[in-house]
C-alpha positions in Angstrom: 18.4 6.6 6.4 21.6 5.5 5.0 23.5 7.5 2.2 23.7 8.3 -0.7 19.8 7.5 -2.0 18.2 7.4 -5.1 14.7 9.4 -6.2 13.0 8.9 -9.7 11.2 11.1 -11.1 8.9 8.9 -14.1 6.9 9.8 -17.0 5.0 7.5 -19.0 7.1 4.5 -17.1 10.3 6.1 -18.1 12.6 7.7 -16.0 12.4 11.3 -16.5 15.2 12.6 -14.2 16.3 11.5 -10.9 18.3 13.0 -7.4 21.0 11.2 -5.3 20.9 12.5 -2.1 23.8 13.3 0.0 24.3 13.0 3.4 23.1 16.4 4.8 22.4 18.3 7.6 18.7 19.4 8.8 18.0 22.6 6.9 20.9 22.6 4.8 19.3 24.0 1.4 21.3 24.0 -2.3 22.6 27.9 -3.0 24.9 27.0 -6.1 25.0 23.8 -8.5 27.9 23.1 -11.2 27.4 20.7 -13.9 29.8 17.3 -13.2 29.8 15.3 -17.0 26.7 14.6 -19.4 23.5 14.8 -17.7 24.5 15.8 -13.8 24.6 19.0 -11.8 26.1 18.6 -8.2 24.2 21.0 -5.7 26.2 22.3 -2.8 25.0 24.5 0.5 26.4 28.1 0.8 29.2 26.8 2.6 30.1 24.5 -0.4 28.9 21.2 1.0 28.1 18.7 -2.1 24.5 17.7 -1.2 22.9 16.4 -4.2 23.3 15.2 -7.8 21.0 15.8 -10.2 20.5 13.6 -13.1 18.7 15.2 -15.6 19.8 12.6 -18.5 19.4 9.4 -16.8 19.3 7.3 -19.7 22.9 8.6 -21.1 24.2 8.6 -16.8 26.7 5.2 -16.5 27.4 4.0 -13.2 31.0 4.3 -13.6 30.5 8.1 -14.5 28.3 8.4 -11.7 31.0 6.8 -9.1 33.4 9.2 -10.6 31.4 12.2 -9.6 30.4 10.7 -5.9 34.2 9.8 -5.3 34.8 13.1 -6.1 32.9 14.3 -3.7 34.2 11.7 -1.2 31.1 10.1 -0.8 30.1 6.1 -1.1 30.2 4.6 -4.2 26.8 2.7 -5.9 26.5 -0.4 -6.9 24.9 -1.0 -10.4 21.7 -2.3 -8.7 21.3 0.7 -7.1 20.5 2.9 -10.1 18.6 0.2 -11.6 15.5 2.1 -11.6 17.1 4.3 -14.0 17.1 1.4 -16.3 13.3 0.7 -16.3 12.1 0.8 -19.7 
């Protein structure tokens, strides 16, 4: 499975919220989260491993914020077609 990925949450065809997933180690569970910009809380493992975002906003979530926070937390960047689903209207 390659990281980071993308799950969407929809209600009525709308996104509702949504998770990026991290790269993260079997059994490695979220213990504290901290809110990165409008619409995101980054969840991190006791030890303080980043291993999650989620977006609880995802129609006011840009990609460019959304890079921000993952270089931040040293992981890959997205391209805009990856967090198209966010877009579905």
């Amino acid at each position: 499975m390659k990281w980071p990925y993308l799950e969407v949450t929809y209600r009525h065809g709308r996104p509702l919220a949504a998770y990026i997933y991290l790269a993260r180690a079997p059994g490695d569970r979220s213990r504290r989260t901290t809110p990165a910009g409008v619409g995101m809380i980054i969840d991190y493992t006791e030890a303080g491993k980043p291993i999650g975002i989620e977006i609880t906003a995802p129609e006011q979530v840009t990609i460019a914020e959304l890079n921000g926070v993952l270089a931040s937390l040293d992981a890959p960047a997205l391209a805009a077609e990856d967090i198209a689903p966010l877009r579905a209207v």
